[in-house]
Backbone as CSV, one residue per row, in Angstrom:
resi,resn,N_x,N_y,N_z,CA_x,CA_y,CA_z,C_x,C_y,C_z
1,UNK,37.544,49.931,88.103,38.454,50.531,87.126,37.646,51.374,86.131
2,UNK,37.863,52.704,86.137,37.297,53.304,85.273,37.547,52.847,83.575
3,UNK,37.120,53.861,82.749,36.867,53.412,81.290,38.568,53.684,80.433
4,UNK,38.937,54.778,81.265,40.482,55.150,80.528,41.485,53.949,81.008
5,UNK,41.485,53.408,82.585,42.327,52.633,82.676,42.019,51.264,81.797
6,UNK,40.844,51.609,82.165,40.629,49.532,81.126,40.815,50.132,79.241
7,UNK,41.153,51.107,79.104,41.389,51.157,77.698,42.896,50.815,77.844
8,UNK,43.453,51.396,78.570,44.853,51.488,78.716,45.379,49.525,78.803
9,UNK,45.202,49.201,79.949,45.012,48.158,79.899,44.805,47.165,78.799
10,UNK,43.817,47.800,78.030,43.796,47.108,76.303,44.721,47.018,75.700
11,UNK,45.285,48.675,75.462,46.433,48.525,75.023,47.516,47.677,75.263
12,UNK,47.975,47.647,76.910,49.403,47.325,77.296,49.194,45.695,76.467
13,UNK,47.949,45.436,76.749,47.319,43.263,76.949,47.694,43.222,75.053
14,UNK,47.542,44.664,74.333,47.350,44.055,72.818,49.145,43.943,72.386
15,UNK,50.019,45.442,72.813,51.525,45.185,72.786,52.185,43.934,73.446
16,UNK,51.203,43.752,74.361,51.914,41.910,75.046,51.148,40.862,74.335
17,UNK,50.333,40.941,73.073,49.488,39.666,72.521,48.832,39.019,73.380
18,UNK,48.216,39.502,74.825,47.824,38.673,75.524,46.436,39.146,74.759
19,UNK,45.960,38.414,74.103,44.700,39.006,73.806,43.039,38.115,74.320
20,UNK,42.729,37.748,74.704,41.913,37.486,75.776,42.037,38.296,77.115
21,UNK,42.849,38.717,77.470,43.067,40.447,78.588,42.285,41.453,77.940
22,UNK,42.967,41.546,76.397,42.473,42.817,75.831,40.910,42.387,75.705
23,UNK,40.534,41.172,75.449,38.709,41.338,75.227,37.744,41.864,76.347
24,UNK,38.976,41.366,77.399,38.437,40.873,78.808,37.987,42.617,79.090
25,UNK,38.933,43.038,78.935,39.188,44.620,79.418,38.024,45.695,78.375
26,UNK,37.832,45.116,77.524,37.116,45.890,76.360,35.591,45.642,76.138
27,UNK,35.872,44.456,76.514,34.444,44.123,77.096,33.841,44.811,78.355
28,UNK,34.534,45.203,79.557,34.105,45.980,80.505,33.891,47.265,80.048
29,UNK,34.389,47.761,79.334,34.548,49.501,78.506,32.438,49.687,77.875
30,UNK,32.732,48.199,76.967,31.518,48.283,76.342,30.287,48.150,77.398
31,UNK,30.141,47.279,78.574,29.473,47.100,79.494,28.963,48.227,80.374
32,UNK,30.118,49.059,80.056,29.457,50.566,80.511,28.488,50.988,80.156
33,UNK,28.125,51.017,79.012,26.854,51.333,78.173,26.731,52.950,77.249
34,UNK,28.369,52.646,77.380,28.617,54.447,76.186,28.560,53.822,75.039
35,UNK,28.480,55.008,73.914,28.809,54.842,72.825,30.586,54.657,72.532
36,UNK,31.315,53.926,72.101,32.394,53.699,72.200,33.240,55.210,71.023
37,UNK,34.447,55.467,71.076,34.983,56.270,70.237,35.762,54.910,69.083
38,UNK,35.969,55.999,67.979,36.284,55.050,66.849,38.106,54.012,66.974
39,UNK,38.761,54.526,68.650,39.892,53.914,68.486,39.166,52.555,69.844
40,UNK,38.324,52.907,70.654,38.014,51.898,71.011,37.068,50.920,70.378
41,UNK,36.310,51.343,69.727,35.588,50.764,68.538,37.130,49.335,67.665
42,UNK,37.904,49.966,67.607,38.860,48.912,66.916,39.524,48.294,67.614
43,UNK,39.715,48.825,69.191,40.287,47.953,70.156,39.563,46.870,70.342
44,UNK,38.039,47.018,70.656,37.282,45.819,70.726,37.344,44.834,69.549
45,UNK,37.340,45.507,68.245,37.341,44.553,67.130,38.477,43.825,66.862
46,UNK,39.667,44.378,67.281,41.001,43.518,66.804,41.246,42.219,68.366
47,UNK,40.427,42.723,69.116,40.917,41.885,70.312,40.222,40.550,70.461
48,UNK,38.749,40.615,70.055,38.272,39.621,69.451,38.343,39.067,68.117
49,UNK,38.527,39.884,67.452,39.161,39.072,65.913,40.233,38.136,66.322
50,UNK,41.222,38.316,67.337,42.359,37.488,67.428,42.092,36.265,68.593
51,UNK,41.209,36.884,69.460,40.889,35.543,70.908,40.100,34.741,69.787
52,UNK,39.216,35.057,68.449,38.191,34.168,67.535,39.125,32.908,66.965
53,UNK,40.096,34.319,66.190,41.227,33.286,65.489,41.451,32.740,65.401
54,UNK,42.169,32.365,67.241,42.862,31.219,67.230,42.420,30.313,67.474
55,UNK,41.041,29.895,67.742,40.343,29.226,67.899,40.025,28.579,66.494
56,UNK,39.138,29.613,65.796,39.272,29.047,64.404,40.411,28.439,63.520
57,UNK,41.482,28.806,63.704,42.660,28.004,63.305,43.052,26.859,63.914
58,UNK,42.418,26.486,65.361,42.708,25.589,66.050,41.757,24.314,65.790
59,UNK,40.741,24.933,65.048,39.428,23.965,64.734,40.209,23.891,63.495
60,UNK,40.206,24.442,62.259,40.836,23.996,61.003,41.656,22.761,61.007
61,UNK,42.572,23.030,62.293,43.849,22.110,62.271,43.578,20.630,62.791
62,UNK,42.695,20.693,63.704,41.840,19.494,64.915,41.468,18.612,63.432
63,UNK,40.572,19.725,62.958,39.345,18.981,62.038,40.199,18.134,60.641
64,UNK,41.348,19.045,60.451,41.834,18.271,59.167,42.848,16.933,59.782
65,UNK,43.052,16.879,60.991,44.032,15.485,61.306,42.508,14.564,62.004
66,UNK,41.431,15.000,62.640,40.673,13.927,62.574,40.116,13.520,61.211
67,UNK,39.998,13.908,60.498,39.626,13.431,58.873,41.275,12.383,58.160
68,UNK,41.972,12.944,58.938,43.441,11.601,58.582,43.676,10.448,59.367
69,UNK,42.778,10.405,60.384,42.954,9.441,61.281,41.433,8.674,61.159
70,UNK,40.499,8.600,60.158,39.420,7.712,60.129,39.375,6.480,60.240
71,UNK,41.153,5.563,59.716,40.963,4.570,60.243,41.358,3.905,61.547
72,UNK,41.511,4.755,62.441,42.579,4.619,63.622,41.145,5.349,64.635
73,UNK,40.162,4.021,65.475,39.131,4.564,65.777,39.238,5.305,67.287
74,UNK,40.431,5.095,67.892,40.928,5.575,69.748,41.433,7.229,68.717
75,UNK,42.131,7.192,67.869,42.487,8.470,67.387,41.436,9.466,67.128
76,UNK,40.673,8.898,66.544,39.537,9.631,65.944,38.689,9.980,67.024
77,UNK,38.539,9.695,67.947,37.739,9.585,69.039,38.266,10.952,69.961
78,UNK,39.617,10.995,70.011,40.499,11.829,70.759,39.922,13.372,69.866
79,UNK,40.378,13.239,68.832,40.240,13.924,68.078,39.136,14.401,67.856
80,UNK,37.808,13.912,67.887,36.812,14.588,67.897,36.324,15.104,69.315
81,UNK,36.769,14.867,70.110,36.545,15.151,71.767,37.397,17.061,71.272
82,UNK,38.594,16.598,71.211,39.230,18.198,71.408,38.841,18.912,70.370
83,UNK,38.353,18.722,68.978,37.429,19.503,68.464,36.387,19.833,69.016
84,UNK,35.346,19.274,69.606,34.318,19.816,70.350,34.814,20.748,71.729
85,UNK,35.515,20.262,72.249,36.004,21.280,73.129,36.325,22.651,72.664
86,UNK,37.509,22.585,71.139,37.358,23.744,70.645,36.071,24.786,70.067
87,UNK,35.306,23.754,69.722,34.460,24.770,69.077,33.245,25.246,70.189
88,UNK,33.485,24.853,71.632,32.637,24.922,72.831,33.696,26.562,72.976
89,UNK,34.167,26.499,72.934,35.421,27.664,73.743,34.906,28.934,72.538
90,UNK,34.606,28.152,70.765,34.907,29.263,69.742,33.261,29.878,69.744
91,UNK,32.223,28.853,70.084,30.997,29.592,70.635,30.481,30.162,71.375
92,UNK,31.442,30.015,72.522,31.327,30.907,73.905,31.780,32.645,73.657
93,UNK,32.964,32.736,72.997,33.186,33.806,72.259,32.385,34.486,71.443
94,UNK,32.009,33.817,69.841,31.185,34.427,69.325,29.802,34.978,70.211
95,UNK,29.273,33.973,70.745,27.900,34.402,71.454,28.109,35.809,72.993
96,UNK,29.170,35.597,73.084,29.837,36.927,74.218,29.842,38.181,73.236
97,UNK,30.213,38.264,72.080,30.425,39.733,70.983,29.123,39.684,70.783
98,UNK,28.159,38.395,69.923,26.873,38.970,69.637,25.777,39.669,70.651
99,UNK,26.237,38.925,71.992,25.697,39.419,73.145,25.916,41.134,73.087
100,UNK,27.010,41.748,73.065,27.399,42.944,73.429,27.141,43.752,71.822
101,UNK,26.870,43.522,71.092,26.534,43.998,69.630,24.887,44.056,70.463
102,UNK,24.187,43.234,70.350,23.059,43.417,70.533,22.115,44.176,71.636
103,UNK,22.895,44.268,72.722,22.809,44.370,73.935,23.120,46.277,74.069
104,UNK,24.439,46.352,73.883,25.005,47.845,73.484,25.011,48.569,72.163
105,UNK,25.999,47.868,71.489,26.685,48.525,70.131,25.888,48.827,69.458
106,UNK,25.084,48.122,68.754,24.221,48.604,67.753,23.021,49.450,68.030
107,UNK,22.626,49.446,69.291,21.984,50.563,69.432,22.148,51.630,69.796
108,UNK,23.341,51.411,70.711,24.221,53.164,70.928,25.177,53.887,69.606
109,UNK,24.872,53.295,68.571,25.773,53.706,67.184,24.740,54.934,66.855
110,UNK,25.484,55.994,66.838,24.120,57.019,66.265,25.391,57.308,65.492
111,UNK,25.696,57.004,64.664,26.679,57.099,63.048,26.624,55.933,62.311
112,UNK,25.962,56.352,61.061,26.260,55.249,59.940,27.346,54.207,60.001
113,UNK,28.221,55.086,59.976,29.624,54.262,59.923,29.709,53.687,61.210
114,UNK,29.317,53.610,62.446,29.526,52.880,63.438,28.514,51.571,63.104
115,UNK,27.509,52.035,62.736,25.834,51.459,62.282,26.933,49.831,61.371
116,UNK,27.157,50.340,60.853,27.761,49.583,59.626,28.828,48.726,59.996
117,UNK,29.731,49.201,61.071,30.633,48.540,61.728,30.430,47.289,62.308
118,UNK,29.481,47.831,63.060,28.674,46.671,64.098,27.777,45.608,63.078
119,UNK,26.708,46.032,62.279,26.404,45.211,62.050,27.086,43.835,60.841
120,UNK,28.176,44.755,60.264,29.347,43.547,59.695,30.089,42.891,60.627
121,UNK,30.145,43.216,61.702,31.013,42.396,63.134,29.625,41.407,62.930
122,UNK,28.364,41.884,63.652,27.597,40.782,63.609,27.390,39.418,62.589
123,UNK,27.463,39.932,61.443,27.578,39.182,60.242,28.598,38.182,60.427
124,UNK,29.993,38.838,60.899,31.030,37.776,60.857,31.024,36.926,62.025
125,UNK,30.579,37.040,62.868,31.022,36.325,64.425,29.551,35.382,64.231
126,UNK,28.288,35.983,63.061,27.510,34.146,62.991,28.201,33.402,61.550
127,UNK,28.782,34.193,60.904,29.322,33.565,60.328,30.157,32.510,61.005
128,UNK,30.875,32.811,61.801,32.315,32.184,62.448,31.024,31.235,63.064
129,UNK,30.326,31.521,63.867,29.169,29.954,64.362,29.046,28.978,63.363
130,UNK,28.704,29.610,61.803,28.067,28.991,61.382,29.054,27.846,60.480
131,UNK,30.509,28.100,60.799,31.338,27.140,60.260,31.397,25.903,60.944
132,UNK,31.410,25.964,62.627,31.268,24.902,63.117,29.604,24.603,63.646
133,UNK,28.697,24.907,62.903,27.558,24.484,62.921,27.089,23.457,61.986
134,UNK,25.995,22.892,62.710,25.172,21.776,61.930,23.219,21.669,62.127
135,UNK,23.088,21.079,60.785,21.715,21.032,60.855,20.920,22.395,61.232
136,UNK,19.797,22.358,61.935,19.197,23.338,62.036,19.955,24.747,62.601
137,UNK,20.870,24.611,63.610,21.661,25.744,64.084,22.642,26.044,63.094
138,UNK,22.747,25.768,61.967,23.786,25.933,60.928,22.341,26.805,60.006
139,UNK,21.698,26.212,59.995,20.602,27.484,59.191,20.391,28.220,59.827
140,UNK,19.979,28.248,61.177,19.774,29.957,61.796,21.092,30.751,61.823
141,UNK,22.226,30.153,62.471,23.464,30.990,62.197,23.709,31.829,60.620
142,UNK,23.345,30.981,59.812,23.837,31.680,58.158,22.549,32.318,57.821
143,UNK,21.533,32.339,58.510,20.415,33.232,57.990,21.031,34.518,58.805
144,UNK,21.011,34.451,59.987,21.240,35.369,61.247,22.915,36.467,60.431
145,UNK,23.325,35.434,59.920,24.925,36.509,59.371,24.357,36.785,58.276
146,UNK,23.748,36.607,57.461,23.191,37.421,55.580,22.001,38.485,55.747
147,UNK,21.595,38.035,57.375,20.632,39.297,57.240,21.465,40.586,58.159
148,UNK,22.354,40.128,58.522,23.113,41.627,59.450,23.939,41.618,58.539
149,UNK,24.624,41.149,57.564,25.448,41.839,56.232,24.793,42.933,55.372
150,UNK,23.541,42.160,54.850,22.621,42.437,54.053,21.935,43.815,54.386
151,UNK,21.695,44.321,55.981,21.322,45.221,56.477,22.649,46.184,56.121
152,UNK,23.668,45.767,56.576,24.871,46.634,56.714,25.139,47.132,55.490
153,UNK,24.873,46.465,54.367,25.449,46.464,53.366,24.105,47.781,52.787
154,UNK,22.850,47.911,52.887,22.151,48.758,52.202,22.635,50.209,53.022
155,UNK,22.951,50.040,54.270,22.960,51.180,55.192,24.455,52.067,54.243
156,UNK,25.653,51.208,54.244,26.641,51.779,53.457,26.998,51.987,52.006
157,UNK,25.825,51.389,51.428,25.542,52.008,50.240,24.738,53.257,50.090
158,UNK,24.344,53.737,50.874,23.371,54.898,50.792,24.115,56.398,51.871
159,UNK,24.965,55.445,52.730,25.527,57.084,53.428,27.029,56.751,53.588
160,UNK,27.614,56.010,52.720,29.017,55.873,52.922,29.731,55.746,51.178
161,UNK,30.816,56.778,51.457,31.462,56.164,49.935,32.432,54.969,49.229
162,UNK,31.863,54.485,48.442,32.703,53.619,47.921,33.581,53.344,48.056
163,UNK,34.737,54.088,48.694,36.489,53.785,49.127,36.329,53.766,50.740
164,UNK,35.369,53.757,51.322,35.169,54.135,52.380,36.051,52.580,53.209
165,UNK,37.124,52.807,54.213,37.612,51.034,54.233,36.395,50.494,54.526
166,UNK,35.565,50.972,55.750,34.754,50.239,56.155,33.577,49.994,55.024
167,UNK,32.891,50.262,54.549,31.998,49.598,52.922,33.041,48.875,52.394
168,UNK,34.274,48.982,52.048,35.004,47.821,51.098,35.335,46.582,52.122
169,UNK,35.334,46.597,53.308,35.910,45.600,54.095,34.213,44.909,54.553
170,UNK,33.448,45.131,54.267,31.946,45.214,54.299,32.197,44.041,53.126
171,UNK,31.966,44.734,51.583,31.907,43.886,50.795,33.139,42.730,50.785
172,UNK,34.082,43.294,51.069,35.056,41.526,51.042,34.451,40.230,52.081
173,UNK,33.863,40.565,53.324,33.426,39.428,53.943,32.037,38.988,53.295
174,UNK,31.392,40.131,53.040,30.051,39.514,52.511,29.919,38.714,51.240
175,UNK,31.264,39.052,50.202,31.783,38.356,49.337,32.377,36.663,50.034
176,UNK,32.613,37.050,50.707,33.725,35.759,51.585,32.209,34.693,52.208
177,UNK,31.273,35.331,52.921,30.155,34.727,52.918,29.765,34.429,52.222
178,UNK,29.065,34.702,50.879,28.551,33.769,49.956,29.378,33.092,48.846
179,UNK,30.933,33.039,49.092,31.401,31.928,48.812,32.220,30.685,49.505
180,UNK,31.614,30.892,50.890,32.061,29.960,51.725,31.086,28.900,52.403
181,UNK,30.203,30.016,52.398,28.989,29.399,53.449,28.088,29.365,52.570
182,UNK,27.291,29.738,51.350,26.622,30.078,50.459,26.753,28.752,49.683
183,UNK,28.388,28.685,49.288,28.861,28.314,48.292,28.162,28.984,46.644
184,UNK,28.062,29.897,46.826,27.650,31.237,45.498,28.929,31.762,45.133
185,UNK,29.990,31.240,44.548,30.776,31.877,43.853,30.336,33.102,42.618
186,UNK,29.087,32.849,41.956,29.007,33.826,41.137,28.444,35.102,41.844
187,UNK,27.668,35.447,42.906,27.323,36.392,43.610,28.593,36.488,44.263
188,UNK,29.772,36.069,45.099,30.487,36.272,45.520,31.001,37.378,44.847
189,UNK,31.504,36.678,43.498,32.389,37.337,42.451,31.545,38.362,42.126
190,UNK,30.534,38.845,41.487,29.836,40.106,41.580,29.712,41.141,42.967
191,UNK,29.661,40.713,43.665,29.467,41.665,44.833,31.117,42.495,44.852
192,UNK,32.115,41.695,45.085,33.366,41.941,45.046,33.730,42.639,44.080
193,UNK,33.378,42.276,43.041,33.749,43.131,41.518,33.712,44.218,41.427
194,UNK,32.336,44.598,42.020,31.495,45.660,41.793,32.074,46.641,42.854
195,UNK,32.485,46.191,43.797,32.738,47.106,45.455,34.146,47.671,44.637
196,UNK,34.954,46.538,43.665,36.416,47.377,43.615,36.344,47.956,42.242
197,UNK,35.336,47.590,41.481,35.019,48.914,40.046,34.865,50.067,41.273
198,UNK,33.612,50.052,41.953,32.934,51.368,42.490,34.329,52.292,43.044
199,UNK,35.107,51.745,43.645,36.554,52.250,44.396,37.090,52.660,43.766
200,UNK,37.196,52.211,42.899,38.382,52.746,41.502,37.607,53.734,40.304
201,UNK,36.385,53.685,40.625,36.098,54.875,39.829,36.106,56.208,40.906
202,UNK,36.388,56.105,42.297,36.237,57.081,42.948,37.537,57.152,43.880
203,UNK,38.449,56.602,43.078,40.135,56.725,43.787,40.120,58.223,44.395
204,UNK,39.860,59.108,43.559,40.649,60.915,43.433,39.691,61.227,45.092
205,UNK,38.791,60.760,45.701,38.027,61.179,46.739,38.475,60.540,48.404
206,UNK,39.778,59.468,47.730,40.337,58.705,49.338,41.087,60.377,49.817
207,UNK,40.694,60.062,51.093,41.692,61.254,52.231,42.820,60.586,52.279
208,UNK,44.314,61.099,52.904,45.152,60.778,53.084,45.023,59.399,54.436
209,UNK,44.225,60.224,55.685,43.768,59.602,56.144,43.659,57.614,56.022
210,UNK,42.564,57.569,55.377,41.890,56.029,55.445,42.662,55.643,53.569
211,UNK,43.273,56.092,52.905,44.286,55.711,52.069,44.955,54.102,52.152
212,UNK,45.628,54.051,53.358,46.126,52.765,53.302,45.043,51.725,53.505
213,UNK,44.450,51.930,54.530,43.370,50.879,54.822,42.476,50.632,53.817
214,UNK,42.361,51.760,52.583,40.970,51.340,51.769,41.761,50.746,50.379
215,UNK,43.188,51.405,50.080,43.923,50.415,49.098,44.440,48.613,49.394
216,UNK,44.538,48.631,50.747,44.830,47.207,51.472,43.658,46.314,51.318
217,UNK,42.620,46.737,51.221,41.334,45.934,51.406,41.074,46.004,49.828
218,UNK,41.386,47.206,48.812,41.035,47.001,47.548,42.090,45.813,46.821
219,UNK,43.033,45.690,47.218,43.921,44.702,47.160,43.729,43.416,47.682
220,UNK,42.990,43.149,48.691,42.322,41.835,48.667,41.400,41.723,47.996
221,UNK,40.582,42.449,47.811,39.191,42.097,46.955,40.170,41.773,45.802
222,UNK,40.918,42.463,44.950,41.731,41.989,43.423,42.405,40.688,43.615
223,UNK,42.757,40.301,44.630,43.486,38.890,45.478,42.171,37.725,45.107
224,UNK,41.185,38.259,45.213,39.741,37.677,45.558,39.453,37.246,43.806
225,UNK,39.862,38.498,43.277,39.230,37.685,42.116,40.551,37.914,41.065
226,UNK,41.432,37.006,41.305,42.474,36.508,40.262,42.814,35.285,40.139
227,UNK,43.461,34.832,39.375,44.076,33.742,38.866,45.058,33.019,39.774
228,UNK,44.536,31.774,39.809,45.544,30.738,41.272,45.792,29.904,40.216
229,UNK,46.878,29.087,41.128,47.653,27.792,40.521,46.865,27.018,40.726
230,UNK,46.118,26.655,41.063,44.810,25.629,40.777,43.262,25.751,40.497
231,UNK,42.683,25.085,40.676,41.127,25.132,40.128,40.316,26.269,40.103
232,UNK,39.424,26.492,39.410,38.726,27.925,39.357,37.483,27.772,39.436
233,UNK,36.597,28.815,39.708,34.943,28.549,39.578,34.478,28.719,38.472
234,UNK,34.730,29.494,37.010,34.691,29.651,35.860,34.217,30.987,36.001
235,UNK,34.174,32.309,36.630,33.749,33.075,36.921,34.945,33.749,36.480
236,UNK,34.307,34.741,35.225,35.651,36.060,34.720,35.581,37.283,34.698
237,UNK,37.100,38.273,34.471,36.573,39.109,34.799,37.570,39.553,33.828
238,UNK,37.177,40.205,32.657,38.054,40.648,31.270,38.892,39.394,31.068
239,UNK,38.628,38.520,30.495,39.319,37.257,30.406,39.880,36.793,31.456
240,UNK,40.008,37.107,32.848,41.194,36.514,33.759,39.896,35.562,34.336
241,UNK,40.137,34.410,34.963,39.452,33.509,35.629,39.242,33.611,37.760
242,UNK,38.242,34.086,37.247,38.058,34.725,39.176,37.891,33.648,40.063
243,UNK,37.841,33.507,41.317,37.781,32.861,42.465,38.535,31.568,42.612
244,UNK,39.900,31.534,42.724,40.818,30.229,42.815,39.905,29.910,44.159
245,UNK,40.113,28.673,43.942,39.715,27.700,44.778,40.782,26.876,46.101
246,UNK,41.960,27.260,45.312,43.058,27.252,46.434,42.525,27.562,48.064
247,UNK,43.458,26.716,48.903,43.786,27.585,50.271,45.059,28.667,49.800
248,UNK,44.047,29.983,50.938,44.916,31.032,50.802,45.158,31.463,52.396
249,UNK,45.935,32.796,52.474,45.760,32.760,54.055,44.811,34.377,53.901
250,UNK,44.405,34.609,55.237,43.710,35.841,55.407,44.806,36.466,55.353
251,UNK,43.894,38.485,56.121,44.708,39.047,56.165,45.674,39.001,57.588
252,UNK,45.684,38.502,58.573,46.296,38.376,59.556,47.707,37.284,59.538
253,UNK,47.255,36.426,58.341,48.233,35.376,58.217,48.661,34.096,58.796
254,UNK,47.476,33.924,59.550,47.615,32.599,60.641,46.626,31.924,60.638
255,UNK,45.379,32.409,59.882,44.400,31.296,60.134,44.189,30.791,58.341
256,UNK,44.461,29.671,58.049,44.264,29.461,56.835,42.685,29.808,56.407
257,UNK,42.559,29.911,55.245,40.556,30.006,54.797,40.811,29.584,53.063
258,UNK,40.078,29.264,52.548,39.704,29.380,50.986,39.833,30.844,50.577
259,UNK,39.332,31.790,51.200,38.989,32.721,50.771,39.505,34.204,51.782
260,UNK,40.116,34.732,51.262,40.784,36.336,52.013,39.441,36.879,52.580
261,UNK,39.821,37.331,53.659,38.898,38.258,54.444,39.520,39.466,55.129
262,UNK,38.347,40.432,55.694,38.884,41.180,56.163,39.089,40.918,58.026
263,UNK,40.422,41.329,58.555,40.242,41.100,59.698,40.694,42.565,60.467
């Protein structure tokens, strides 16, 4: 199957939600060894953002009823079996994208903005390891995601503008990383701050174009740092109290998190 039908194919698998088709199919596109264009570039990213998902929502849900069943030891037992199963299925995934990031993407990116793409995908998919990680593979995973943020993040400060979606959807996960996995709420809250001052001093320069996508993401970052009905980190921002501590949902709406991200 050539590269147009398996795009096509992406498509039909993403209008039917079959989305493990669409990775399946997008993954062969990338295996070719082109540089991808910027609508297959998002086919691959939304198709694994969603085969990740549900996995990750499926671990959230496993993990919070084996923590209710501690005294019930045949329950707990069950329960930690199909969590490990899940998070066998949610590492097989991540390590399939980092495979093809490393392998293709990031070195066939001859554009910043692709440059930048990829290496915040990388960031998030060890992030996503590094939630169901432990001990030593829980430190290489969260070193392995702060240094492909951290890269991404100097690359789009220097050739991308401030409203740019991709730099603001950059800083909301890397914000979302060091207050999840970090647990650095005050760098959280600075990094974030700063990405939606920088935006808003350079509103008059969005194209019509990337408009919605870079106000949607400036709108989570402000989501990111406002005032919840419960507990706070003490972190402010003109008197308002930043980073509720609440569960919130992302932007997709199905996988619960502490903290909004970009998906």
């Amino acid at each position: 199957m050539d590269k147009s039908e398996l795009v096509q194919k992406a498509k039909l698998a993403e209008q039917a939600e079959r989305y493990d088709d669409m990775a399946a199919a997008m993954k062969a596109v990338t295996e070719q060894g082109h540089e991808l264009s910027n609508e297959e570039r998002n086919l691959l990213s939304v198709a694994y953002k969603n085969v990740v998902g549900a996995r990750r929502s499926s671990w959230r849900v496993i993990s919070s009823i084996e923590q209710k069943t501690e005294r019930n030891e045949k329950k707990q037992q069950m329960g930690k079996e199909y969590r490990e199963k899940i998070e066998a299925e949610l590492q097989d995934i991540c390590n399939d994208v980092l495979e093809l990031l490393d392998k293709y993407l990031i070195p066939n990116a001859t554009q910043p903005e692709s440059k930048v793409f990829y290496l915040k995908m990388k960031g998030d998919y060890f992030r996503y390891l590094s939630e169901v990680a432990s001990g030593d593979n829980k430190q290489t995973t969260v070193s392995n995601s702060q240094q492909a943020y951290q890269e991404a993040f100097e690359i789009s400060k220097k050739e991308m503008q401030p409203t740019h979606p991709i730099r603001l959807g950059l800083a909301l996960n890397f914000s979302v990383f060091y207050y999840e996995i970090l647990n650095s709420p005050e760098k959280a809250c600075s990094l974030a701050k700063t990405a939606f001052d920088e935006a808003i001093a350079e509103l008059d320069t969005l194209n019509e174009e990337s408009y919605k996508d870079s106000t949607l993401i400036m709108q989570l970052l402000r989501d990111n740092l406002t005032v919840s009905i419960a507990g706070f980190c003490g972190c402010f921002w003109g008197g308002v109290v930043l980073f509720p501590l609440t569960v919130a949902q992302d932007l997709r709406g199905a996988v619960p998190c502490k903290y909004r991200e970009k998906y």
